[in-house]
Structure formats: structure tokens, C-alpha cells
BAGU-477528 format. One record per residue: x, y, z of N, C-alpha, C in turn. Coordinates in steps of 0.2 Angstrom, whole numbers, plus 2048, in hexadecimal, padded with zeros to 3 digits. Last residue first. Layout:
BEGIN
XYZXYZXYZ...
END
This chain:
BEGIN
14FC5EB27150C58B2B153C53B2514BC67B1F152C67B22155C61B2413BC67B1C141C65B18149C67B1A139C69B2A139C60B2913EC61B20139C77B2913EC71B3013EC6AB2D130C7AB21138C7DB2113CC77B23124C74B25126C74B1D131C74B20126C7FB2F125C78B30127C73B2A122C8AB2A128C8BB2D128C82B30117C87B2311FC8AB1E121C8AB2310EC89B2E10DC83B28117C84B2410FC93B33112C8DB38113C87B32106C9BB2810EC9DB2C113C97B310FEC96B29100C94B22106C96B250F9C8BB380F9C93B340FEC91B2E0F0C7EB400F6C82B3C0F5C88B370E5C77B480E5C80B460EDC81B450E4C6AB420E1C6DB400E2C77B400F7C66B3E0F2C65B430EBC6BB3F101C5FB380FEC63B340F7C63B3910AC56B4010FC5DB3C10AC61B39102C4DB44105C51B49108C57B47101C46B3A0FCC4AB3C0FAC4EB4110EC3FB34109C43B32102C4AB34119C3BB40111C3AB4010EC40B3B129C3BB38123C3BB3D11FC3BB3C130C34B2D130C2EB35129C33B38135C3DB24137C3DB28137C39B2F129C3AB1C130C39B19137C37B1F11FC3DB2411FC35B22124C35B20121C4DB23120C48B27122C42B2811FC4EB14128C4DB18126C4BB1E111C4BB13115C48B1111DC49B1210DC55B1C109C4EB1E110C4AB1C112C5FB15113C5FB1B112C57B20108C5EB0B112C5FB0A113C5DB0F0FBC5FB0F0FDC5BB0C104C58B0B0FDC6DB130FBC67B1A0FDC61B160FEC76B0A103C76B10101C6EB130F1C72B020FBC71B000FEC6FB040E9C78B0B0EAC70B090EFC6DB080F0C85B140ECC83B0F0EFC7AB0F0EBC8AB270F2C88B200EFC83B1C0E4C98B2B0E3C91B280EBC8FB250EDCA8B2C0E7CA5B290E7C9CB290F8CB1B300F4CABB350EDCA8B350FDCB4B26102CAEB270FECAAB2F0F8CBCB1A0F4CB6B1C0F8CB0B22107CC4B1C100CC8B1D0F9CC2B1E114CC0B23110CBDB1C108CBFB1F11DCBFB2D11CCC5B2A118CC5B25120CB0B2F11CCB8B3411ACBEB34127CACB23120CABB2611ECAFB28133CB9B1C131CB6B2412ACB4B24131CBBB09131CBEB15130CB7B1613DCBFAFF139CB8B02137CBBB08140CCBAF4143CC6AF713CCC4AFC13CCD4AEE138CCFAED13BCC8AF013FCE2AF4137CDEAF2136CD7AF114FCE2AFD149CE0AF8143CDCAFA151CE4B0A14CCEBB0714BCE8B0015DCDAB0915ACDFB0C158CE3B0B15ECCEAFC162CD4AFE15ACD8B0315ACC4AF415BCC4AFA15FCC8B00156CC8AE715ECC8AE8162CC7AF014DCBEADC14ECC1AE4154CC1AE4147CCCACC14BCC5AD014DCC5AD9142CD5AC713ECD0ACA143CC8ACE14BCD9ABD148CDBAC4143CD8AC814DCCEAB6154CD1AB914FCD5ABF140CC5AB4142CC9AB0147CCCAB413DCB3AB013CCB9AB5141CBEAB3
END
């Protein structure tokens, strides 16, 4: 990656990371991947798989869900 292109997660950087909620698909479906990962720290973490990836989760609920159980 090339120095400008790096995240400096600095405020009014481009390329720094948004906020789910901010994610122009962020209340589209949440893809395979997502439901997949989230199945699987699920089980990592003791809960019901298919409580964490319900059918109407958004990509945006999906990464912010992702987020919680990798913390746990």
C-alpha cells in the first residue's frame, strides 16, 4: 500500500474506515461471509448461531455484530 493510501484514522481521512451506518449498502442483506463469521464466533463464544445471523440482518448490523463477539 502506497503512503497515501494508508489509514491514518485521522478525521476527514478518505480512507480511514466508516461507521457501518454510514456504509451506502449498509441496509442491504448481509452477505454469506457475514452470516457465516458470525455463525462461527457465535459457537465460539457459547451462543446460538442463528440467533446472531437472523434472516433480515443488514451488512451494517452484520459488522457491527461481527464487532461485539470479536470482543467477547
Amino acid at each position: 500500500m502506497s503512503e497515501s493510501n494508508v489509514d491514518t484514522a485521522r478525521p476527514g481521512d478518505p480512507t480511514a474506515e466508516k461507521d457501518p451506518s454510514d456504509w451506502v449498502s449498509g441496509d442491504e442483506p448481509a452477505t454469506g461471509a457475514q452470516r457465516s463469521y458470525l455463525q462461527t464466533l457465535a459457537r465460539r463464544a457459547g451462543e446460538d448461531p442463528g440467533e446472531q445471523a437472523p434472516e433480515e440482518l443488514t451488512k451494517a448490523d452484520a459488522s457491527r455484530r461481527i464487532d461485539e463477539l470479536k470482543d467477547e
